[in-house]
C-alpha positions in Angstrom: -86.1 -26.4 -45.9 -82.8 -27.9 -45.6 -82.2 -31.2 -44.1 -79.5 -33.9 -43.3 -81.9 -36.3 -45.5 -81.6 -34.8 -48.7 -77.3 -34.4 -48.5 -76.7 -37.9 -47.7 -76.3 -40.6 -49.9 -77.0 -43.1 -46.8 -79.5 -40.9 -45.0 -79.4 -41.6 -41.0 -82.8 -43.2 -39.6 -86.3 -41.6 -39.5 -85.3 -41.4 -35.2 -82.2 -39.9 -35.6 -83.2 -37.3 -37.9 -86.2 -36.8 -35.3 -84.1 -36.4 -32.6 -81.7 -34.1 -34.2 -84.5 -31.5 -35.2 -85.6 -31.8 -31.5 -82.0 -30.8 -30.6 -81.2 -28.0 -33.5 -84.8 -26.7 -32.0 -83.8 -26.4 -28.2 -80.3 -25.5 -29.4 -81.7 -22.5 -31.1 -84.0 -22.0 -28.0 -80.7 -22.0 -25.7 -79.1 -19.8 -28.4 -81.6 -17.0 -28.5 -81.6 -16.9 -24.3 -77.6 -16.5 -24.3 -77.1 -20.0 -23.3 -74.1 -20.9 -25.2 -73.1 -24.1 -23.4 -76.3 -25.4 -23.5 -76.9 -24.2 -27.3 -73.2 -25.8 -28.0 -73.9 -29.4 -26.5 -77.5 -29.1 -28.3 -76.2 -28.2 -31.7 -73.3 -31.1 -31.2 -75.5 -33.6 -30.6 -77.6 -33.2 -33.2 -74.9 -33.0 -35.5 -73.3 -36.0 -34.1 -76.8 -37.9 -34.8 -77.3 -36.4 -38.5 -74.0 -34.5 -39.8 -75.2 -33.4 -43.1 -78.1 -31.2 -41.1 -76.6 -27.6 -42.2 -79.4 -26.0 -40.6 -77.5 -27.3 -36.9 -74.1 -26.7 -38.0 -75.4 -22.9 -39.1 -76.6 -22.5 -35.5 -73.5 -24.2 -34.1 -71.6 -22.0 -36.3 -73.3 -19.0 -34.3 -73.2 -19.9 -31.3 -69.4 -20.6 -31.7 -68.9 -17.0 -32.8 -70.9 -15.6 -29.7 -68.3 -17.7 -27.8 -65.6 -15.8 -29.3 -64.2 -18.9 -31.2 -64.2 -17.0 -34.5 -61.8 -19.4 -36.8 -64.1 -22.2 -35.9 -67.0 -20.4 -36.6 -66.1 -19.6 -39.6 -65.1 -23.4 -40.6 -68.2 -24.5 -39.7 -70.4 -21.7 -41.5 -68.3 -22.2 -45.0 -69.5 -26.2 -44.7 -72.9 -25.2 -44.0 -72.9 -23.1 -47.4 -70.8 -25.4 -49.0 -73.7 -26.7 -50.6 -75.0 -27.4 -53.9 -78.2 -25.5 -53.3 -76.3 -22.4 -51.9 -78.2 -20.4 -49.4 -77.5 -16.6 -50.7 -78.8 -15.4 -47.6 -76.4 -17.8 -45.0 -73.6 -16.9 -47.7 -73.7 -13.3 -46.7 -73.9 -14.5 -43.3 -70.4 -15.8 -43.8 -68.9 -12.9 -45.6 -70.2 -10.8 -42.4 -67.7 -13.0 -40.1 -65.3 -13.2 -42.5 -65.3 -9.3 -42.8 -65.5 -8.8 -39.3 -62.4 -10.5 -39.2 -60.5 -8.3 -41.9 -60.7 -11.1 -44.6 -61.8 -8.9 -47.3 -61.2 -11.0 -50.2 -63.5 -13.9 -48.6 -66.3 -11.7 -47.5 -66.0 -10.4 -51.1 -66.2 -13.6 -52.9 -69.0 -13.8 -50.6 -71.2 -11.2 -51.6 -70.3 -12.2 -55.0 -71.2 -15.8 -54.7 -74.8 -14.7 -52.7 -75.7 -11.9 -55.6 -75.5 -14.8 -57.9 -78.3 -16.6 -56.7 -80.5 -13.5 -55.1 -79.2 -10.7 -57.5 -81.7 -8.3 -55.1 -80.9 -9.3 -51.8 -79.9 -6.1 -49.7 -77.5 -7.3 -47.4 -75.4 -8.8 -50.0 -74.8 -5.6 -51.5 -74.3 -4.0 -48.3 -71.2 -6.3 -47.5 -70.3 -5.5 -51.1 -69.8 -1.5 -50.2 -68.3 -2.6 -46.8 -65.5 -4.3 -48.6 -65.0 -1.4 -50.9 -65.3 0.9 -48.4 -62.6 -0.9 -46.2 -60.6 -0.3 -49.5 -61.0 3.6 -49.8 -63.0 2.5 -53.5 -65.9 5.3 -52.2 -67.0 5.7 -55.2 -67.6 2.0 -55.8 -69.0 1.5 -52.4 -71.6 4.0 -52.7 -73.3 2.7 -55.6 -73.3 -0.7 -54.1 -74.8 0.8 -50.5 -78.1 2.9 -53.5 -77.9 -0.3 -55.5 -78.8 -1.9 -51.4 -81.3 1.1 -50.9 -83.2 0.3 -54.5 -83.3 -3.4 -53.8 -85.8 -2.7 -51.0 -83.5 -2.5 -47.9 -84.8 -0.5 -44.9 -81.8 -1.0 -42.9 -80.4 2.3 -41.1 -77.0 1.1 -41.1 -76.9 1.0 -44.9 -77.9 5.0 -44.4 -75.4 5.8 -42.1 -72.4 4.0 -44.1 -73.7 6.5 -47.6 -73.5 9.1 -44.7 -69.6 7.8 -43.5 -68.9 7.9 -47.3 -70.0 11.3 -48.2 -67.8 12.3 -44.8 -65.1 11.1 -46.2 -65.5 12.7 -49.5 -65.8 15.8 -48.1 -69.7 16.0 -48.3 -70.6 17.2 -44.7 -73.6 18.3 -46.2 -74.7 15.1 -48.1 -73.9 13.3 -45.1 -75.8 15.5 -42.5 -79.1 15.0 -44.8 -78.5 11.7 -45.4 -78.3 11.0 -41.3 -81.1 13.7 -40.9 -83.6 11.1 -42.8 -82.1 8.3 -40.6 -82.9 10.6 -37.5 -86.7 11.4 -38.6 -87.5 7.8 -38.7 -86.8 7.3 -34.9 -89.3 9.4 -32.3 -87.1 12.2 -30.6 -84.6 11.1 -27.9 -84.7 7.3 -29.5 -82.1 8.1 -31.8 -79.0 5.8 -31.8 -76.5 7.3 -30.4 -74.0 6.1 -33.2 -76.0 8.3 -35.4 -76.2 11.1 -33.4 -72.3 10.7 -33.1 -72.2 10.7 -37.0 -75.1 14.1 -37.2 -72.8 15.6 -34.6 -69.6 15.4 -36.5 -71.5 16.5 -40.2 -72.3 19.6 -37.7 -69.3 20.6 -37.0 -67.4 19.8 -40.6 -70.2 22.4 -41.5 -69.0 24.9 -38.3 -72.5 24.6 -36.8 -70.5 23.7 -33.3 -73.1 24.9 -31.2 -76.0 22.2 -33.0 -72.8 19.9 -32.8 -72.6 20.4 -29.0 -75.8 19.7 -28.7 -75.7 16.7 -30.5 -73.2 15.1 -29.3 -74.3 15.8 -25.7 -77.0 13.8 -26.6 -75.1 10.8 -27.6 -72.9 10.6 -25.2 -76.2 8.6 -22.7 -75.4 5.8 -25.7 -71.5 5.9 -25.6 -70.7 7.3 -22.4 -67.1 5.9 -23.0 -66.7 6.9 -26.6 -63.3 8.9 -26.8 -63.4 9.7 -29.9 -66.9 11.9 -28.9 -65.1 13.8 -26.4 -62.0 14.8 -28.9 -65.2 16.3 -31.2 -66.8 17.9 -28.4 -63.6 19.1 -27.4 -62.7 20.4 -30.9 -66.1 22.4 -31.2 -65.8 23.7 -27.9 -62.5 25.2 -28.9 -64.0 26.2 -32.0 -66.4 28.2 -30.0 -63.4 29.5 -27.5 -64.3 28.2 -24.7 -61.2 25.9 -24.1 -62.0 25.3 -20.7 -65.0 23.2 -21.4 -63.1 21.2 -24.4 -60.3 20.5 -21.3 -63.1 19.4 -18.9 -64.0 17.1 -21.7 -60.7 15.6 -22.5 -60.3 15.3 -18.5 -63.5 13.1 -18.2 -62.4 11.0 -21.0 -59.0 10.5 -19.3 -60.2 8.9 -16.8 -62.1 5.7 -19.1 -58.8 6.1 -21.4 -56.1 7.0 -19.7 -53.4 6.0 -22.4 -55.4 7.1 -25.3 -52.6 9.5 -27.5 -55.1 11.5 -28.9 -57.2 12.4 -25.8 -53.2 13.1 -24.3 -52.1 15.2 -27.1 -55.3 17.7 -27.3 -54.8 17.7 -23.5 -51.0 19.0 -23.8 -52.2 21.0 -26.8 -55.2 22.6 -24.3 -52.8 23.5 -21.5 -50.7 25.3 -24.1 -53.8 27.5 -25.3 -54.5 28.0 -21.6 -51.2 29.2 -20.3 -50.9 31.5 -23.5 -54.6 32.4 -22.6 -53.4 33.0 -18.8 -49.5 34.9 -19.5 -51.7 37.2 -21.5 -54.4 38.1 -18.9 -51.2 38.5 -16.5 -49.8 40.9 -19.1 -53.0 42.9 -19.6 -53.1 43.5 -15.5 -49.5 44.3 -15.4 -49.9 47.1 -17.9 
């Protein structure tokens, strides 16, 4: 266990190292209840009492990012690692903020700098296929997301991103079996809805619109607001003919995402197939 007492040459007294574990443990407390303020002024304190305590500044690094103050998260999470005894695990925790926030070559070195010391842990080779996969490397990034799988990771999101890779190789197949393995390990109806929004999109790339329909009806109770669901149940519906229903789709969505171009080019394109639909049926009575 890390402490301020082993990093400093002139170690603070036995009370003020006391009293900044008290505070690191009712800043976490705070932390883990969604008290930010309270977690902020915890973690500060104890900081101000012992400085070199990484264990606070990693929780203060947290709670700043839960706050939405991402650069000085960041700061304070690389001098928490910055550390002779290097925490692989808290490196990686780094790299995740650092991706999150499109620096790719930082949340590399991370993963790099984490596999060093823990040449097996999961989530460091997880960011590692993130990267690559931000990247377009596919190829790369699904070796590191097996190399995750064969290090012991159970993590469904590691899964569904060798599922998003085999989409966009052109796999719908790979991908709907790989999601289908993510599905079975959640009872039926407790699926996440991000992976039912993945299964339903493998459906349709493999014209199984109707299963795809289905599906993505079904996650729609996790992303009621997803637009991007309604242009694929819009695009299946169409695939089946029934453009009315793909318009009553893109009409719902409309009204979340009013400005959204694609939802308001499938909706021009839509009342272009109906009128033709329409001048036809007008032509048909006519004769």
């Amino acid at each position: 266990m890390f402490g301020c007492r082993s990093l400093s040459l002139r170690a603070p007294s036995d009370e003020k190292v006391i009293a900044a574990r008290e505070m690191t443990r009712l800043g976490q407390d705070a932390l883990m209840d969604g008290r930010l303020k309270e977690a902020e002024i915890r973690f500060t304190s104890a900081l101000e009492s012992c400085p070199n305590d990484i264990a606070a500044r990693r929780h203060y690094a947290r709670t700043l990012w839960q706050k939405g103050e991402f650069d000085q998260a960041i700061a304070e999470m690389t001098a928490a690692t910055d550390q002779p005894c290097e925490n692989p695990t808290w490196t990686v925790e780094l790299g995740r903020m650092l991706f999150d926030r499109q620096q790719l070559a930082g949340a590399m070195e991370c993963a790099t700098r984490a596999l060093v010391g823990d040449p097996k842990l999961p989530a460091a080779w997880k960011l590692r296929g993130d990267v690559f996969q931000q990247h377009a490397q596919l190829q790369s990034a699904l070796e590191a997301y097996y190399k995750a799988l064969s290090c012991g990771s159970n993590d469904s999101q590691v899964r569904l991103a060798i599922a998003e890779v085999h989409q966009k190789r052109g796999r719908p197949d790979r991908a709907l079996s790989t999601l289908q393995r993510i599905m079975d390990s959640y009872d039926p109806g407790n699926e996440p809805s991000e992976v039912a929004v993945h299964y339903g999109v493998a459906l349709a790339a493999l014209n199984r619109h109707e299963d795809a329909i289905v599906a993505l009806a079904d996650a729609r109770v996790g992303q009621p607001e997803n637009p991007q669901l309604s242009l694929q149940l819009a695009k299946s519906y169409l695939a089946l003919a029934q453009p009315e229903q793909a318009r009553a789709e893109i009409m719902t969505a409309l009204q979340t995402h009013p400005n959204e171009p694609e939802l308001l080019a499938t909706l021009n394109a839509l009342d272009g197939t109906l009128s033709r639909i329409a001048a036809g049926a007008s032509d048909r009575q006519l004769r």
